[in-house]
C-alpha positions as CSV (number, residue, x, y, z in Angstrom):
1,X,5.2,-11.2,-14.7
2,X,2.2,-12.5,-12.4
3,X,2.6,-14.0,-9.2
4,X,-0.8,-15.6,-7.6
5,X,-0.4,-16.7,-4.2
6,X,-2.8,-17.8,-1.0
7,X,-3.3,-17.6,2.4
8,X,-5.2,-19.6,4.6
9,X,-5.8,-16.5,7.2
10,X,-7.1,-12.9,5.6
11,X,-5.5,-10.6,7.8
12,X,-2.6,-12.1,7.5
13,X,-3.1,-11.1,3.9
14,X,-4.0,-8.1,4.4
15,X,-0.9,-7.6,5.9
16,X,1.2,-8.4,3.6
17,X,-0.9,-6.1,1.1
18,X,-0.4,-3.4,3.1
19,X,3.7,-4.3,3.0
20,X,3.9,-4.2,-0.6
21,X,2.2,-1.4,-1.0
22,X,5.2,0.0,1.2
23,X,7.5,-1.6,-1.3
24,X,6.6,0.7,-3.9
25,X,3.9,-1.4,-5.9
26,X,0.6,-0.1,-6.9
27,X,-2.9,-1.0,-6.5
28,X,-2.8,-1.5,-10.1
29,X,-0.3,-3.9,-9.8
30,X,-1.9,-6.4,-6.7
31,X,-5.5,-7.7,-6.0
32,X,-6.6,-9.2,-2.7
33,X,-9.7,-11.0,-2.6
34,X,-11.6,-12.8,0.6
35,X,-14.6,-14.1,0.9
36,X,-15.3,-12.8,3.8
37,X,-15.5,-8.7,4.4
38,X,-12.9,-7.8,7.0
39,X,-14.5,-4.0,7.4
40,X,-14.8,-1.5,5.1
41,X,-11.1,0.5,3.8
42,X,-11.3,3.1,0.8
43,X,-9.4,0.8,-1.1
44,X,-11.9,-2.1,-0.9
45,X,-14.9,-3.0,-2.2
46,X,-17.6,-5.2,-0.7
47,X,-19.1,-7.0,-2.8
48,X,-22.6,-9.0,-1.5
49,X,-22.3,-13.3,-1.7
50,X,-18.7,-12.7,-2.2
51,X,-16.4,-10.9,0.3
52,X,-14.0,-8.0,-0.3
53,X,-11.6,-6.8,-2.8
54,X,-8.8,-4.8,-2.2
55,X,-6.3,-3.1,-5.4
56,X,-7.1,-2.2,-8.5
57,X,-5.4,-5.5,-10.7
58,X,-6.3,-8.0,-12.9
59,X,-7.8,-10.4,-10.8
60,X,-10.2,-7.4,-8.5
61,X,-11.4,-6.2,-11.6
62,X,-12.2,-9.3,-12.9
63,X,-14.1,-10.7,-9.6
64,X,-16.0,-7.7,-9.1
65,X,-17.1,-7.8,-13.2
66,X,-17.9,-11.9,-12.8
67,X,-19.6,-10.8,-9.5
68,X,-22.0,-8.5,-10.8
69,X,-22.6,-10.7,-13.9
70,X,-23.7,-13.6,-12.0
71,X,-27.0,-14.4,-10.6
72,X,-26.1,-14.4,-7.1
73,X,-23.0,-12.3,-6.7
74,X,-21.0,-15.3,-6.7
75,X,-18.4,-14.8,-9.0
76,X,-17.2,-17.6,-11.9
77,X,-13.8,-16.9,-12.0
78,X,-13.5,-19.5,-14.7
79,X,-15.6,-17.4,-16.9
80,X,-13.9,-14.2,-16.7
81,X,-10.5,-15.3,-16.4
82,X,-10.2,-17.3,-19.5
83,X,-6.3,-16.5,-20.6
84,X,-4.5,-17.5,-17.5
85,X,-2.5,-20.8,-17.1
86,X,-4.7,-24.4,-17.6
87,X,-6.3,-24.8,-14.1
88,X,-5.2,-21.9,-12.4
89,X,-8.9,-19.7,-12.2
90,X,-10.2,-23.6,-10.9
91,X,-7.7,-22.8,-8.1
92,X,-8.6,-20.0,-6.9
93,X,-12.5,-20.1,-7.2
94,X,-11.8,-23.2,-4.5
95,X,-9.2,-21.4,-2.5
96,X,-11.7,-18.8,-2.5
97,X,-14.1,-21.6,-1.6
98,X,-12.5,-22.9,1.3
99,X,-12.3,-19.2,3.0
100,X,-8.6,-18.7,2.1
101,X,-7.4,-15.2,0.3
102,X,-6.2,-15.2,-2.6
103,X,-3.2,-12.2,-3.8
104,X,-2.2,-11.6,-7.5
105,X,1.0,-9.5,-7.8
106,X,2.1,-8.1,-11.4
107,X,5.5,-6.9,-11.4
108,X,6.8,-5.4,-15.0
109,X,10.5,-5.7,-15.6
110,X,13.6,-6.7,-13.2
111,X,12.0,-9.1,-10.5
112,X,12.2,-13.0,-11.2
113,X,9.2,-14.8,-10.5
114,X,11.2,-17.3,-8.5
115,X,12.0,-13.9,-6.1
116,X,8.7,-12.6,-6.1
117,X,7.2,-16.3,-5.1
118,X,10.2,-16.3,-2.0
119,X,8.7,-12.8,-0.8
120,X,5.1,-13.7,-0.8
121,X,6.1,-17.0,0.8
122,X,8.2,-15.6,3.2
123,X,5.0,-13.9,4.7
124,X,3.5,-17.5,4.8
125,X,1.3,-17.3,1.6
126,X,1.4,-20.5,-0.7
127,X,2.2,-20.2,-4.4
128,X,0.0,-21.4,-7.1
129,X,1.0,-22.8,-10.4
């Protein structure tokens, strides 16, 4: 199960990276991406025209693959991330747009979604569908 969520501030989500990755979970199993860089971390990579990407999930790997595909850096999320739900990768390429961060967090097993989405909204990040 895959949780993508937003927040308006980047440290914030940052923060609340860093918390999870207390919790047990993986970098495999979270991405952070901003489109600004917030300073360099050995678990992030800058990536020019774009901002930063922290973990090592789906949606990190993805953005820096689209990122270097593209012309400018920029990366299509729509093109990369073709299997996820109608009109989520539109989402997040204009969360993305608009400054905000955006967090994918892949749980395997005993964790509802529904109780994944209260955590990560609990910190003050917004869910989307």
């Amino acid at each position: 199960m895959t949780v993508y969520a937003t927040h308006p501030d980047v440290s914030n989500a940052l923060e609340i990276f860093d918390q999870l990755l207390g919790q047990n979970l993986n970098l495999d199993q979270m991405s952070l991406l901003s489109p600004r860089a917030l300073g360099e971390r050995k678990d992030s990579l800058v990536i020019p025209h774009f901002g930063q990407v922290w973990g090592l999930g789906r949606l990190s790997q993805a953005s820096a693959v689209a990122a270097a595909l593209s012309q400018d850096g920029r990366p299509g999320m729509e093109a990369v991330l073709v299997d996820l739900p109608a009109g989520l990768a539109a989402q997040i390429q204009q969360r993305l747009e608009i400054g905000a961060a955006v967090m994918e967090v892949s749980v395997a097993g005993g964790l509802d979604e529904t109780l994944l989405g209260a955590l990560l909204a609990a910190y003050g990040a917004q869910i989307l569908n």
